[in-house]
C-alpha positions in Angstrom: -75.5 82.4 -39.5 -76.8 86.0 -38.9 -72.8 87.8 -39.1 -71.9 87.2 -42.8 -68.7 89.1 -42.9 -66.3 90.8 -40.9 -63.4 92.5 -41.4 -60.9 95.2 -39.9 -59.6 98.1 -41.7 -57.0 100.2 -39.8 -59.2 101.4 -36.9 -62.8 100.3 -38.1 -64.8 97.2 -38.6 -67.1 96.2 -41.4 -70.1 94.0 -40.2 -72.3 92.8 -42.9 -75.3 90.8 -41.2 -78.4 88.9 -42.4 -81.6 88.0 -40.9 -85.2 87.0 -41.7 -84.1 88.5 -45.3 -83.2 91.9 -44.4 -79.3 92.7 -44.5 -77.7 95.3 -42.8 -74.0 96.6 -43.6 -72.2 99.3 -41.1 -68.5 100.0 -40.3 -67.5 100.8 -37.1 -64.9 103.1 -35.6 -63.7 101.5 -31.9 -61.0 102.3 -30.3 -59.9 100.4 -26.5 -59.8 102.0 -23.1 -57.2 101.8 -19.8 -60.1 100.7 -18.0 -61.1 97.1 -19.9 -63.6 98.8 -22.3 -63.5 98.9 -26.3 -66.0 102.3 -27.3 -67.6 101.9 -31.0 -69.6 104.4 -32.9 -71.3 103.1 -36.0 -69.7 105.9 -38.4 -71.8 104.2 -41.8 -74.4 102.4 -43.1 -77.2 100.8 -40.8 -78.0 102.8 -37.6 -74.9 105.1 -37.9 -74.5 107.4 -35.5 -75.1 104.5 -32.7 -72.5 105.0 -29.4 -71.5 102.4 -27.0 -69.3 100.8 -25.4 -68.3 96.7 -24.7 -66.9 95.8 -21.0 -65.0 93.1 -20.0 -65.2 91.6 -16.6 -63.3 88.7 -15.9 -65.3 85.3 -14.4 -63.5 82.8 -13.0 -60.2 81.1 -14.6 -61.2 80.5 -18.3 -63.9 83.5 -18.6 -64.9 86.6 -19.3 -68.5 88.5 -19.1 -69.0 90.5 -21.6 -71.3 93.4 -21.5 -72.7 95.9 -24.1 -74.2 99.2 -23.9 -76.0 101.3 -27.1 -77.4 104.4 -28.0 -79.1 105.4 -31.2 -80.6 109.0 -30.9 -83.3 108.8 -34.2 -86.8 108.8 -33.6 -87.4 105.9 -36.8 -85.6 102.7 -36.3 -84.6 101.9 -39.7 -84.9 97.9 -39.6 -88.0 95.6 -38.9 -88.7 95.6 -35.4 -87.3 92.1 -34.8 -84.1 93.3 -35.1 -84.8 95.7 -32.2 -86.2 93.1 -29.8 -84.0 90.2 -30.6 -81.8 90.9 -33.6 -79.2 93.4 -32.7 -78.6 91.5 -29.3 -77.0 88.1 -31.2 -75.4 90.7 -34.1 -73.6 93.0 -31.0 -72.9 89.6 -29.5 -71.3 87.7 -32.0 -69.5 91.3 -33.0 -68.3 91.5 -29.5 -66.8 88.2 -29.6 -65.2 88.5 -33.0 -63.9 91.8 -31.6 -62.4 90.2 -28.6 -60.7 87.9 -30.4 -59.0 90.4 -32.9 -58.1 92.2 -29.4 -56.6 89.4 -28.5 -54.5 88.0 -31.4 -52.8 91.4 -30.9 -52.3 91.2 -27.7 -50.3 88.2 -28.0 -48.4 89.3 -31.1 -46.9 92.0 -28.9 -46.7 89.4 -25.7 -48.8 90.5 -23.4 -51.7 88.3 -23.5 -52.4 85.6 -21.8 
């Protein structure tokens, strides 16, 4: 499993990930939008400084598309350059999802999920 730990503090995530023995470690200020979007900035560790945001676009019934964009302004990449072909894409997926779910188990603590 490539996401070894995750965990919410207050308004920012911890990720700890592993792959192909190189470990990266960040936490992550997000905050959700009015318009079905969750913004992120990686505020330390392991590409800090990176800005996106995740979209959520309802499919169907029983899914939602989720969609991620990124931007890291350096000029050196600071991991291996499998984690910038294929790495980040599962760790932002799997991050994503985790972050969904949180999202959601709030949601319906306060009734108004689904």
């Amino acid at each position: 499993q490539y996401i070894q730990e995750v965990r919410v503090e207050g308004e920012r995530l911890f990720v700890r990930s592993k792959a192909y023995g190189h470990e990266a470690k960040m936490w992550i200020r997000w905050h959700s939008t009015p318009n079905s979007k969750i913004h992120f900035e990686i505020v330390e560790g392991t590409l800090n400084g990176t800005v996106g945001d995740l979209t959520f676009e309802k499919v169907g019934l029983d899914k939602t598309e989720i969609g991620i964009s990124a931007k890291y302004d350096h000029v050196v990449f600071p991991l291996p350059k499998i984690f910038a072909e294929f790495g980040i894409e599962v760790i932002l997926r799997r991050t994503a999802v985790r972050m969904r779910t949180h999202f959601e188990e709030i949601y319906k603590k306060r009734g108004m999920g689904p």
